[in-house]
C-alpha positions, 0 to 999 in steps of 0.5 A: 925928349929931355928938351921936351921934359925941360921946356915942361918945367920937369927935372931930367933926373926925376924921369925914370923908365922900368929898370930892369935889374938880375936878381942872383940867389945862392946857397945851400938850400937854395934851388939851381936854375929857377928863373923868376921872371920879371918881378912886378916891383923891386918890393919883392925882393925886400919881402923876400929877404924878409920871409928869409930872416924871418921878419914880420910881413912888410906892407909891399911885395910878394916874397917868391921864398917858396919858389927859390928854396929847397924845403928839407 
């Protein structure tokens, strides 16, 4: 395949296939166990983080705060 890519003109290094990463969450307030699936773009999680500081909403992602945290 990367001799195919090459003879193209294009940049092995630039070629990505969906990467897959854990995402691991832990706290106090945090649930036990939950098991997001598979996010639809890394974006989320960034949102996320975001929802947890209490930041203004980021163009991209979908915060999953709601699904992870404990609500007192």
């Amino acid at each position: 395949m990367l001799d195919k890519v090459k003879k193209a003109g294009m940049d092995v290094y630039t070629i990505h296939s969906r990467e897959y990463v854990p995402v691991l969450v832990a706290g106090e307030r945090i649930k036990k166990g939950i098991n997001l699936g598979i996010l639809s773009t890394y974006a989320d999680i960034g949102q996320t983080v975001a929802d947890l500081l209490g930041c203004e909403r980021l163009p991209n992602g979908v915060s999953f705060k709601d699904e992870i945290m404990i609500l007192r």
